[in-house]
Phi, psi and omega in degrees: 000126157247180166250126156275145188206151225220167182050210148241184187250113159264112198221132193263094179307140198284342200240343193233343190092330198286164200222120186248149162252114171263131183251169184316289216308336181251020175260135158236104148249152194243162156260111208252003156191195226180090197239158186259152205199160182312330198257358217105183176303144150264131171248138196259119155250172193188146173224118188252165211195132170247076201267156179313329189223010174253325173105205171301108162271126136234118189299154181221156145215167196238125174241140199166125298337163183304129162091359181225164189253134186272285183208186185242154121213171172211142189235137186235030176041041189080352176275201179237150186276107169275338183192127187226156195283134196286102170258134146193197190261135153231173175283133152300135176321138173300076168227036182242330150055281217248023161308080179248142185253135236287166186304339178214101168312301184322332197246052284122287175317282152326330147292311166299348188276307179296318198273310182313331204276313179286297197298331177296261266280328173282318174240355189279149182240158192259023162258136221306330204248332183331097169359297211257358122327320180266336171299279207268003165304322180323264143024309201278326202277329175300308177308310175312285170337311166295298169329297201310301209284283201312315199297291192300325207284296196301311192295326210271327220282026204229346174232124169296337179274339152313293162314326185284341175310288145349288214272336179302327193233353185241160201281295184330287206292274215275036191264351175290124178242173197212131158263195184300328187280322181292343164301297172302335184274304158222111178345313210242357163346309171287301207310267229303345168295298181322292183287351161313293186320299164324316182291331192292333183280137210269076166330331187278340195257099184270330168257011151295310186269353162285311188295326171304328168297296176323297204276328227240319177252339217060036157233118167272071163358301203268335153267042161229002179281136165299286159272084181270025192257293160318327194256349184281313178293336181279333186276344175283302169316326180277319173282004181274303167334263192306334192272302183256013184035067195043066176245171166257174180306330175295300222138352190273144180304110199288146187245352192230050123286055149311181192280310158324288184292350179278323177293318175317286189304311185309336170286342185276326191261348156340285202277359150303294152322295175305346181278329174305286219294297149356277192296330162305282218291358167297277193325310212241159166300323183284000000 
């Protein structure tokens, strides 16, 4: 699922009267949490704006159940809304189709572990705010989030019985139908359903993806984290990184990507992979 969002935003400053237009193009939406529920995750996406002279805009949508939109909000920090954007949740356009994923995730994972790992050490300074600290921690968590995506996508399309799990337990695949002529027509209709579906998920949504591991492998990925509290707090950091340029939602400036810590975590999601890596070759023939 992503949100889409259609038109502009008109907002009526509370003190001055003026009136600013924000346009879609300047919304980044993330899914920034993920609380558990009778039906499954409710997940918060959200897109924030810092205008100049409005201060913090932020669109909020609520997605519960997985595929249907829940609720709304949009907070403009007191001024008023003359006119606001057509937000809502849809299935992402079919454009992963013809997606196959590579032949090793790991050494995939692991090269990127080594070369960021070479540039903090070269280039990173131990001061907390450093650019080129918040780039490549930014960099590790993107590499988890690929490792996570390509491995499942390989793993189920590679076992039938992972798929019939899969298609069996999750809600999204069992809302899917097919008639007899899309059946006929093409031999490979389910895997290419899957990996659409798969390709759609938000890596970074860590207890969407313990489950999709759970339910498709047995293996629950998140009692395998050393520090799962940290690391659940580190994918919040990476959206402060990427959304807010290493800000927190007040506006405060993040301090702790030293040169240390940024390595600490790359050790952290290391060795979180590797236990995965473990635990497949328990599970799987490859």
């Amino acid at each position: 699922m992503r949100v889409v969002c259609d038109g502009i935003a008109r907002i009526k400053h509370r003190v001055t009267g003026a009136i600013y237009e924000v346009s879609q193009e300047e919304l980044d939406w993330d899914a920034v949490g993920s609380d558990e529920r009778d039906m499954g995750p409710e997940i918060h996406h959200e897109a924030i704006i810092d205008h100049p002279d409005l201060g913090q805009l932020t669109w909020s949508l609520w997605e519960y159940p997985e595929g249907f939109q829940s609720s709304k909000e949009t907070d403009v920090g007191g001024h008023q809304i003359i006119e606001d954007f057509n937000y809502r949740l849809e299935h992402e356009p079919d454009i992963w189709v013809d997606y196959d994923p590579p032949d090793d995730p790991l050494t995939i994972f692991m090269d990127s572990y080594h070369s960021t790992s070479d540039l903090l050490e070269n280039y990173g300074t131990d001061h907390g705010a450093d650019l080129i600290n918040r780039m490549i921690f930014s960099q590790h968590i993107a590499a988890l989030e690929a490792y996570l995506g390509d491995t499942l996508i390989k793993a189920v399309l590679s076992d039938r019985d992972a798929k019939q799990r899969l298609m069996s337990r999750d809600t999204e695949l069992l809302k899917a139908r097919f008639s007899l002529v899309e059946i006929a027509q093409e031999s490979d209709l389910v895997d290419r359903r899957i990996r659409e579906y798969l390709r759609s998920i938000l890596f970074h949504n860590l207890a969407k993806v313990d489950f999709l591991y759970d339910t498709a492998l047995g293996i629950t990925i998140l009692n395998l984290v050393s520090d799962k509290a940290r690391l659940f707090e580190v994918i919040q950091f990476r959206h402060d990184c990427v959304h807010r340029n290493g800000a927190d939602k007040d506006g405060n400036k993040l301090t702790v990507f030293t040169k240390q810590y940024v390595q600490t975590i790359a050790d952290l999601i290391k060795h979180f992979v590797e236990k995965i890596e473990v635990a497949l070759r328990a599970k799987l023939p490859f």
